[in-house]
TIRO-2110 file (N, C-alpha, C; in Angstrom, 1 decimal):
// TIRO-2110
50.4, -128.6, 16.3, N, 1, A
50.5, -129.5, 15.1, CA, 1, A
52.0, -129.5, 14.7, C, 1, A
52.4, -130.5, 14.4, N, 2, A
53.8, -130.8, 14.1, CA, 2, A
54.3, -130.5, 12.4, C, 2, A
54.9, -129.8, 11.7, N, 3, A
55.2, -129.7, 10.3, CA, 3, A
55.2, -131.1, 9.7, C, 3, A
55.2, -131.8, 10.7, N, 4, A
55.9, -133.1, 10.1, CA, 4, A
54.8, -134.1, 9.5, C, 4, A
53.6, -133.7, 9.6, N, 5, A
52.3, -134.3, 9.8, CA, 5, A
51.4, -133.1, 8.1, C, 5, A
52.3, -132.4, 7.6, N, 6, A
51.8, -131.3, 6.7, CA, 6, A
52.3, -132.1, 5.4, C, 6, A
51.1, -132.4, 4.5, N, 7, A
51.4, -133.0, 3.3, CA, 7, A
50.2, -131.8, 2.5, C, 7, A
50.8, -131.9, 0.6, N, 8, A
50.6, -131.3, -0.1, CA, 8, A
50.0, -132.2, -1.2, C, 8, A
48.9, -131.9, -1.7, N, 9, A
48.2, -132.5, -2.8, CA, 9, A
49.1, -132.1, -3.9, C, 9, A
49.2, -133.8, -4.5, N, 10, A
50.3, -133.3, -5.9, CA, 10, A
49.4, -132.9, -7.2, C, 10, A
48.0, -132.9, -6.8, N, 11, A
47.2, -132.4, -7.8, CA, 11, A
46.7, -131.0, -8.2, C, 11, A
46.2, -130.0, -6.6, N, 12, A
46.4, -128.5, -6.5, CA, 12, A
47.2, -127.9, -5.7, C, 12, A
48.3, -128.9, -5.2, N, 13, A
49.1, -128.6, -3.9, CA, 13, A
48.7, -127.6, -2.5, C, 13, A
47.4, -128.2, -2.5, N, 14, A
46.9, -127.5, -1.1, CA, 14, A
47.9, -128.3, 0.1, C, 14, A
48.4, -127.4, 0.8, N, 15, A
49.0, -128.0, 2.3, CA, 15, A
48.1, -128.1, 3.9, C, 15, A
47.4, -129.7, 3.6, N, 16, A
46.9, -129.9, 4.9, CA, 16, A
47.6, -131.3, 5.9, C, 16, A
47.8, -130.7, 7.2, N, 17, A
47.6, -132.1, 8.2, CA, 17, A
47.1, -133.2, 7.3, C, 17, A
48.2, -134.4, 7.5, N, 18, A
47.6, -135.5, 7.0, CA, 18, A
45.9, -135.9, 7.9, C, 18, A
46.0, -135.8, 9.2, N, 19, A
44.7, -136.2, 9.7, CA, 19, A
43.4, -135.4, 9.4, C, 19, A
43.6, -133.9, 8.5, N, 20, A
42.8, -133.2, 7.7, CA, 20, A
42.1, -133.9, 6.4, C, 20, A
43.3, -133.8, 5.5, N, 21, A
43.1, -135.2, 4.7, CA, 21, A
42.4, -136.0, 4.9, C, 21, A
42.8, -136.9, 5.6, N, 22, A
41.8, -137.9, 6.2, CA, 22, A
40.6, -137.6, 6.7, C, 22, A
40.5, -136.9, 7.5, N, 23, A
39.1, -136.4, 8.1, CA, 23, A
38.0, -136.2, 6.5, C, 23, A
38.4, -134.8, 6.1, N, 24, A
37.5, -134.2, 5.1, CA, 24, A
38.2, -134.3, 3.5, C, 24, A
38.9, -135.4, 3.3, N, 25, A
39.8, -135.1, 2.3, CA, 25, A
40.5, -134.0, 1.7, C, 25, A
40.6, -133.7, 0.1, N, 26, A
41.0, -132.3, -0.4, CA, 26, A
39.7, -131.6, -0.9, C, 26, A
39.8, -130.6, -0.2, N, 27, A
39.1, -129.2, -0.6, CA, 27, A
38.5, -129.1, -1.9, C, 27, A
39.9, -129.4, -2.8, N, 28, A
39.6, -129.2, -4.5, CA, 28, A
39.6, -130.3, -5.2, C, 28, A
40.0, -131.7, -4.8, N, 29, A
39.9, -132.5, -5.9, CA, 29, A
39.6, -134.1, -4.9, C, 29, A
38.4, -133.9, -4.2, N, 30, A
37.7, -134.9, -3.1, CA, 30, A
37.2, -135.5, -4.2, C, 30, A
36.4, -135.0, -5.2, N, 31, A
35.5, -135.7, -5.8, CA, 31, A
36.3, -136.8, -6.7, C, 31, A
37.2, -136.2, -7.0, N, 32, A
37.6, -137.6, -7.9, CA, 32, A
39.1, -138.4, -7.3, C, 32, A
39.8, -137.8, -6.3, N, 33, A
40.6, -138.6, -5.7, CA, 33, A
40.6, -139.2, -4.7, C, 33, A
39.1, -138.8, -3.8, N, 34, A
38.4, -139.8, -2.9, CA, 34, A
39.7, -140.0, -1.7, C, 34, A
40.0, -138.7, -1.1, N, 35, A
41.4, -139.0, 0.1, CA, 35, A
40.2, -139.2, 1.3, C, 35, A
39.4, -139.2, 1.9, N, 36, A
38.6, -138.9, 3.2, CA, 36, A
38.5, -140.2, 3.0, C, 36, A
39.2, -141.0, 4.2, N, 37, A
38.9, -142.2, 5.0, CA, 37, A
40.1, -142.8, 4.3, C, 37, A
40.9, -142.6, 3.3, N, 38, A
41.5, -143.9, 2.3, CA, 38, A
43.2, -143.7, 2.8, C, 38, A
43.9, -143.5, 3.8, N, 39, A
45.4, -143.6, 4.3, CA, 39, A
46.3, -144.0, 3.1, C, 39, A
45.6, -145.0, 2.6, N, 40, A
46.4, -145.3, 1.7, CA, 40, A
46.7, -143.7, 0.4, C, 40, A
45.3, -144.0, -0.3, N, 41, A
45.2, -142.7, -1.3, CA, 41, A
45.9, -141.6, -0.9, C, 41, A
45.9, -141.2, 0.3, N, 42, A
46.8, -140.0, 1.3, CA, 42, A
47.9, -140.1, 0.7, C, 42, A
48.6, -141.3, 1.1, N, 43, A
50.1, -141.2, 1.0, CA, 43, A
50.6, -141.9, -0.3, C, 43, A
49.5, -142.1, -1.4, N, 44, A
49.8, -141.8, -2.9, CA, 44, A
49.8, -140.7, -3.6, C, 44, A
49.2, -139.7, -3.5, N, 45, A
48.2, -139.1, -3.9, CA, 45, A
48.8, -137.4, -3.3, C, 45, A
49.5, -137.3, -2.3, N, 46, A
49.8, -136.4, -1.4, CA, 46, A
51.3, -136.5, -1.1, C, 46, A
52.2, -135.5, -0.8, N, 47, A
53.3, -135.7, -0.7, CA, 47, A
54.2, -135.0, 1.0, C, 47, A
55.0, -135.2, 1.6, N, 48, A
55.7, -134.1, 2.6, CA, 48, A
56.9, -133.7, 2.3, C, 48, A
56.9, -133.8, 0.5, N, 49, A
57.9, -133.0, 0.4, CA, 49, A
57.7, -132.1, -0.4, C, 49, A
57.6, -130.7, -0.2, N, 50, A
57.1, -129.5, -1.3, CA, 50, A
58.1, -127.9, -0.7, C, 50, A
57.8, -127.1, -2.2, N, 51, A
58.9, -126.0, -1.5, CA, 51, A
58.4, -124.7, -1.1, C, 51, A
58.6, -124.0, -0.5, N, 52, A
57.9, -122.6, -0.4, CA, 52, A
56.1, -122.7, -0.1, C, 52, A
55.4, -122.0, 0.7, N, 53, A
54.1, -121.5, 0.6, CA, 53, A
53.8, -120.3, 0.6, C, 53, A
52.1, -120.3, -0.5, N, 54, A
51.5, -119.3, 0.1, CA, 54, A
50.4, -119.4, 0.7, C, 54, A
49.7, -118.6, 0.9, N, 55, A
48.2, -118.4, 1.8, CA, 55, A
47.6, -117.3, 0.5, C, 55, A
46.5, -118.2, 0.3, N, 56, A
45.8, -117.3, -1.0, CA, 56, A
44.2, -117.3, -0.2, C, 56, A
43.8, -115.5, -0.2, N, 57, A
42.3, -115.8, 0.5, CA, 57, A
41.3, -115.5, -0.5, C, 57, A
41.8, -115.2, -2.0, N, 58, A
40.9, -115.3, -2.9, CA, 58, A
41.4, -115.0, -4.3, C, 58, A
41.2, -116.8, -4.3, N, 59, A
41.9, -117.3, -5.3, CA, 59, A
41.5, -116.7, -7.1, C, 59, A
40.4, -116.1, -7.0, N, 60, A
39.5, -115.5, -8.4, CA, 60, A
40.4, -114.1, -8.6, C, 60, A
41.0, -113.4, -7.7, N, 61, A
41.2, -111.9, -7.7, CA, 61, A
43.0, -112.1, -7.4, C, 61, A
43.6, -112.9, -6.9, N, 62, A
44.6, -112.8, -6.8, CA, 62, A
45.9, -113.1, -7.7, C, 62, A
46.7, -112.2, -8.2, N, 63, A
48.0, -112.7, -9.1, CA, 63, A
48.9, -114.0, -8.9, C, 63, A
49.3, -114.0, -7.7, N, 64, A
49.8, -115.4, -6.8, CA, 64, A
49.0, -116.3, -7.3, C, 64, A
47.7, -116.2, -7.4, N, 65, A
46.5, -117.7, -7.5, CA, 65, A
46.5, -117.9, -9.1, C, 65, A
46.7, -116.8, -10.0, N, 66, A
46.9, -117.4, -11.4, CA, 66, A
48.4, -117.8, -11.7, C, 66, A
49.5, -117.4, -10.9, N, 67, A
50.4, -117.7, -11.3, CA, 67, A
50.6, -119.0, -11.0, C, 67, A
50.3, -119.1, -9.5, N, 68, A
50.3, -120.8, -9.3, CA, 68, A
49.0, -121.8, -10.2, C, 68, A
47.9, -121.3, -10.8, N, 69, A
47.1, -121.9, -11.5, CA, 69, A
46.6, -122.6, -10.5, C, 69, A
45.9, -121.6, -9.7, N, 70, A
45.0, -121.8, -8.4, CA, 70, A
43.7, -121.3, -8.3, C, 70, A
43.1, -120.2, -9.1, N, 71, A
42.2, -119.7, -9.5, CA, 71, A
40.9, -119.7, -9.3, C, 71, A
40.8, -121.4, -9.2, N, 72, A
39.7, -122.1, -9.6, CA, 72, A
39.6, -122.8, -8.2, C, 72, A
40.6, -122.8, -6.6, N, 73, A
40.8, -123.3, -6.1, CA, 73, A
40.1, -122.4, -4.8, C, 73, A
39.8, -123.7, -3.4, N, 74, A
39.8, -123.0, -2.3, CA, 74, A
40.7, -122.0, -1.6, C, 74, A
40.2, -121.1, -1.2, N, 75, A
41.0, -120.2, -0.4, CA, 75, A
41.7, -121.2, 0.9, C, 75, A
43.1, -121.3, 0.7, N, 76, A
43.9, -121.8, 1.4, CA, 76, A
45.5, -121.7, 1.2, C, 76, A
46.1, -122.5, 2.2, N, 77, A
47.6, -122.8, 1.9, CA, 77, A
48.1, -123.5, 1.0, C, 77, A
49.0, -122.9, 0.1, N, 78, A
49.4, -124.0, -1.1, CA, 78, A
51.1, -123.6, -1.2, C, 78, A
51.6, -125.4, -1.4, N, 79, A
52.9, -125.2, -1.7, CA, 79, A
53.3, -124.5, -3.2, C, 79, A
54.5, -124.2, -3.4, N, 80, A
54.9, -123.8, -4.9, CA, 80, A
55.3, -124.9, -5.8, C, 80, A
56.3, -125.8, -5.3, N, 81, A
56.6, -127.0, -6.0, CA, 81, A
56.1, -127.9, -4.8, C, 81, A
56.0, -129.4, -5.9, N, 82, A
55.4, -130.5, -4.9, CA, 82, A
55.9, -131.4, -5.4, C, 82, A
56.8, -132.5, -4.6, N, 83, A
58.0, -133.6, -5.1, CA, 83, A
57.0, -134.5, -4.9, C, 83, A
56.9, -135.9, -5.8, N, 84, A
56.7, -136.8, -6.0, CA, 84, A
56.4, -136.8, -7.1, C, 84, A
55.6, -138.3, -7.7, N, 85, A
54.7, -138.9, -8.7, CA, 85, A
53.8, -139.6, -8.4, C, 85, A
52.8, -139.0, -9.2, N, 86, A
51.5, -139.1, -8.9, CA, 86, A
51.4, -140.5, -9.5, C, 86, A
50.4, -141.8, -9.2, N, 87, A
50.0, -142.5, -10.1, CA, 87, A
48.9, -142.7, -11.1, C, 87, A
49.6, -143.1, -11.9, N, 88, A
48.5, -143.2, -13.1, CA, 88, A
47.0, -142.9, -13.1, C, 88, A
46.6, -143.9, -11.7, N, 89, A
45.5, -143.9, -11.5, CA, 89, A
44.6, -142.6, -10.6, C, 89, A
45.5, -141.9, -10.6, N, 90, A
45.0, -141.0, -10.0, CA, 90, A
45.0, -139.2, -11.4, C, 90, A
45.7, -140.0, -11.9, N, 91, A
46.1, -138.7, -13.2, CA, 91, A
44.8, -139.0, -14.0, C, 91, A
44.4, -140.2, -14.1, N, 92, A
43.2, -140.2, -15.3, CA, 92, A
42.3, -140.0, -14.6, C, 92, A
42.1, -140.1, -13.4, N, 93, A
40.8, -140.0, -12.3, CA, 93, A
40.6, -138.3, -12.0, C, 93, A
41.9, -137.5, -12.3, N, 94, A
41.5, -136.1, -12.5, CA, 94, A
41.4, -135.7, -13.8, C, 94, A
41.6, -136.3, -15.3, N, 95, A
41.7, -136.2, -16.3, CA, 95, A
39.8, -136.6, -17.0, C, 95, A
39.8, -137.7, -16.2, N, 96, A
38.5, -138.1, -16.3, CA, 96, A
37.4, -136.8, -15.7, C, 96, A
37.5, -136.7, -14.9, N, 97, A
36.7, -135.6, -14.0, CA, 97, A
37.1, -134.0, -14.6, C, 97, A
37.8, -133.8, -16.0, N, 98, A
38.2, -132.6, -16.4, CA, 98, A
39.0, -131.6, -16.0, C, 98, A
39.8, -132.3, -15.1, N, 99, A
41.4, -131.7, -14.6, CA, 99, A
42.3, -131.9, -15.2, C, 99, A
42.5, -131.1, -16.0, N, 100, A
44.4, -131.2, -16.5, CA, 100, A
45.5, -131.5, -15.6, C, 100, A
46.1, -132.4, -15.1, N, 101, A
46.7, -132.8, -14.1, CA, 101, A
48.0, -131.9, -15.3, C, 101, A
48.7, -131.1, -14.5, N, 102, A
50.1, -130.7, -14.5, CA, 102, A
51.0, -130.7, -13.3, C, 102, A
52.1, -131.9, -13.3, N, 103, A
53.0, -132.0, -12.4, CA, 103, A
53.4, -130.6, -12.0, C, 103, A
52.9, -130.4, -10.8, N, 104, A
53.7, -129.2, -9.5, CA, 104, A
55.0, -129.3, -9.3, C, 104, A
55.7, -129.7, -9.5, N, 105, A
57.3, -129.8, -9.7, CA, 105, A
58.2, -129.1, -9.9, C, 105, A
57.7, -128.5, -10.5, N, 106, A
58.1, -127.5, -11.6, CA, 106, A
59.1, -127.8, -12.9, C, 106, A
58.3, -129.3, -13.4, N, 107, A
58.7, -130.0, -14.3, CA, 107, A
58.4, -129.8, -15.6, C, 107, A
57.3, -128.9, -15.6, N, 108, A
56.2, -128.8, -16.9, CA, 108, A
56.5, -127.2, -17.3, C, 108, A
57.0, -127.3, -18.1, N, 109, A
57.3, -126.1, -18.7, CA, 109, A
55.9, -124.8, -19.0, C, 109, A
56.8, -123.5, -19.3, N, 110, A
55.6, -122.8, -19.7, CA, 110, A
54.7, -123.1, -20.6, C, 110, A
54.5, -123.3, -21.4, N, 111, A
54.0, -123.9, -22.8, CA, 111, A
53.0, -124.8, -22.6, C, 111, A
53.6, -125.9, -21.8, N, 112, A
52.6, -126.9, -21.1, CA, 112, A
51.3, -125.9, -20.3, C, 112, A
51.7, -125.1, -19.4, N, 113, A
50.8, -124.5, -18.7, CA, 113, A
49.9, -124.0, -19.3, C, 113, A
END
């Protein structure tokens, strides 16, 4: 598998193979960002530019998984920061569905968190 092909959800910043994505969408936010089958939504929605990883195998018990505000997430690979902007329509589609969408960026101050 080539790095080059590894994108990051700008919503939990899980890091999968875009053809993962595609295949089974995201792990943590399929239901309301609907990536499985949609290329397009992938490459809105999803980024290949992000900095540092971890590997969290249990996101309820681990300090890493609350610091990243991962907690609540699959046990997986996740970037620390995740470059892009998300659109609109995908911020109210996790906002709608009861996700506080906070930019991964490391844009959003503590306070925000």
């Amino acid at each position: 598998m080539s790095l080059r092909t590894l994108r990051a959800c700008m919503i939990c910043s899980i890091v999968l193979p875009q053809s993962k994505f595609n295949r089974e969408g995201c792990p943590n936010c399929e239901t309301f960002l609907e990536l499985r089958g949609n290329l397009d939504g992938i490459q809105e929605a999803t980024s290949q530019v992000y900095e540092g990883l971890v590997t969290v195998t249990d996101p309820a018990q681990s300090w890493v998984a609350k610091w990243q505000r991962l907690q609540d997430y699959a046990p997986g690979t996740y970037a620390i920061k995740v470059v892009g902007v998300l659109p609109d329509e995908y911020v109210s589609a996790a906002e709608s569905a009861g996700v506080k969408y906070i930019p991964r960026d490391g844009s959003a101050t503590s306070n925000e968190q």
